[in-house]
C-alpha positions as CSV (number, residue, x, y, z in Angstrom):
1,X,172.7,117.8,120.8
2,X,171.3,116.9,117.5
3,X,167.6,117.3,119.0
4,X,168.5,120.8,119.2
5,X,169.6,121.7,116.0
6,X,167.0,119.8,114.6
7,X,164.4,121.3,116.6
8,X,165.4,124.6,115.8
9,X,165.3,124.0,111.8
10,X,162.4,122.6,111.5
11,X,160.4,126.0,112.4
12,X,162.7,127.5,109.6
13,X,161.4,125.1,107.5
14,X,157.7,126.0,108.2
15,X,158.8,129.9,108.0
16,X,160.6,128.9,104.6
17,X,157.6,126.9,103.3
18,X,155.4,129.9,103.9
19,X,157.5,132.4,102.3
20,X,157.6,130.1,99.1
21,X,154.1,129.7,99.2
22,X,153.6,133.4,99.4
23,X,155.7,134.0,96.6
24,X,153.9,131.4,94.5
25,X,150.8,132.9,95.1
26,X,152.0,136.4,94.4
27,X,153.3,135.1,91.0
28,X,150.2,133.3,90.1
29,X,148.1,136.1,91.2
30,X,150.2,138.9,89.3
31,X,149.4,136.9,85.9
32,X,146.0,136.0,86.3
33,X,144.9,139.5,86.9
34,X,143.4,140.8,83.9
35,X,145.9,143.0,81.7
36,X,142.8,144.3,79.5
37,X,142.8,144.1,75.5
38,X,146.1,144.0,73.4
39,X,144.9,146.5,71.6
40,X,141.9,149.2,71.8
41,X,138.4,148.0,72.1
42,X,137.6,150.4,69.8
43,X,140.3,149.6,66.6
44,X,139.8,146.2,67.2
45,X,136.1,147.0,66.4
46,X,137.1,149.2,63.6
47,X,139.0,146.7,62.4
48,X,136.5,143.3,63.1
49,X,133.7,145.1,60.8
50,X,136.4,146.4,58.4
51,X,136.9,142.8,57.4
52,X,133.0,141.8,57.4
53,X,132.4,144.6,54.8
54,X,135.7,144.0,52.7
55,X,135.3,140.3,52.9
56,X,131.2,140.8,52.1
57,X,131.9,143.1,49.1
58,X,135.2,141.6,48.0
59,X,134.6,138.8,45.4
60,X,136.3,135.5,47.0
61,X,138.8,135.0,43.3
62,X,140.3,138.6,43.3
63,X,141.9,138.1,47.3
64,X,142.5,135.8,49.3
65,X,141.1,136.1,53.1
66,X,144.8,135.9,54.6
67,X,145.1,139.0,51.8
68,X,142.2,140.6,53.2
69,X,142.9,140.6,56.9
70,X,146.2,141.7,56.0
71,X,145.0,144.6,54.1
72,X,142.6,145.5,57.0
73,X,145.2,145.0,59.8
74,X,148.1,146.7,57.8
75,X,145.8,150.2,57.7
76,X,145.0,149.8,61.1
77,X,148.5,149.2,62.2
78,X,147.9,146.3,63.5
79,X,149.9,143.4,63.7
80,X,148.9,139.7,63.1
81,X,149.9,138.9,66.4
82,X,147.9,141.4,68.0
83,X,145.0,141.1,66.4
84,X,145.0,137.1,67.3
85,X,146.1,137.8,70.9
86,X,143.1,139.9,70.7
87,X,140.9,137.1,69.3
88,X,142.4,134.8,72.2
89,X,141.5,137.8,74.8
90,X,137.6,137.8,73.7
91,X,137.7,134.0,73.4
92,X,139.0,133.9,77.3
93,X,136.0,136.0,77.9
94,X,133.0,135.0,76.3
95,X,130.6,137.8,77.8
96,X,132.3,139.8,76.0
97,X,132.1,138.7,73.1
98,X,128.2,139.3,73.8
99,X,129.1,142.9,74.4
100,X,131.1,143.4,71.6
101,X,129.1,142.0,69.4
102,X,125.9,144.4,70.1
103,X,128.6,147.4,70.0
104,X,129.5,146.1,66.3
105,X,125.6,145.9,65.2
106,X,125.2,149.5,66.6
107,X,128.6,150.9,64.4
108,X,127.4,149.0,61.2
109,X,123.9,150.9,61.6
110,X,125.9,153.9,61.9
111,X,127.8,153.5,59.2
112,X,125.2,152.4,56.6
113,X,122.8,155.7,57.9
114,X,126.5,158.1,56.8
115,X,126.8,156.0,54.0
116,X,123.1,156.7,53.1
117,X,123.5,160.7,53.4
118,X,126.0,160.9,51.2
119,X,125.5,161.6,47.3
């Protein structure tokens, strides 16, 4: 008698062990799909050459860089944590980081060409 029952549990176990399995893979896979930026590609670009000008034309002794960051993020409305969660996204991601980077060239050209129209 105990050949049967242990016969007949052992394919539940198999059928149980795949189910798990499943479900670990459909948890893993769920968070390793890409969720996409924090925040906008586009603030956060606003915002990255926002802080090269203010920290390139701000003198170092008036504010501090922490000061600065806050400043930028704060008119942005931004948060701290966003904007590093952001950081952590393009770090994850190097090519873009490539990407981003030619975007920000092309939006500093911009802006110095407005800048040089006006009086």
């Amino acid at each position: 008698m105990s050949k049967v029952k242990s016969q007949k549990t052992v394919p539940n176990l198999i059928r149980d062990q795949k189910s798990y399995s499943f479900l670990i893979f459909l948890f893993f896979f769920m968070f390793a799909c890409d969720k996409g930026p924090p925040i906008p590609e586009k603030t956060f670009l606003k915002i990255y050459v926002d802080l090269l000008i203010v920290q390139d034309t701000t003198t170092v002794n008036n504010y501090s860089i922490d000061s600065v960051r806050a400043i930028v993020l704060s008119r942005h409305n931004i948060s701290e944590n966003q904007y590093d969660e952001m950081i952590s996204y393009y770090n994850s991601q190097p090519e873009k980081w490539i990407a981003f980077f030619d975007t920000a060239t092309v939006y500093v050209e911009q802006l110095k060409k407005e800048a040089e129209k006006q009086p």
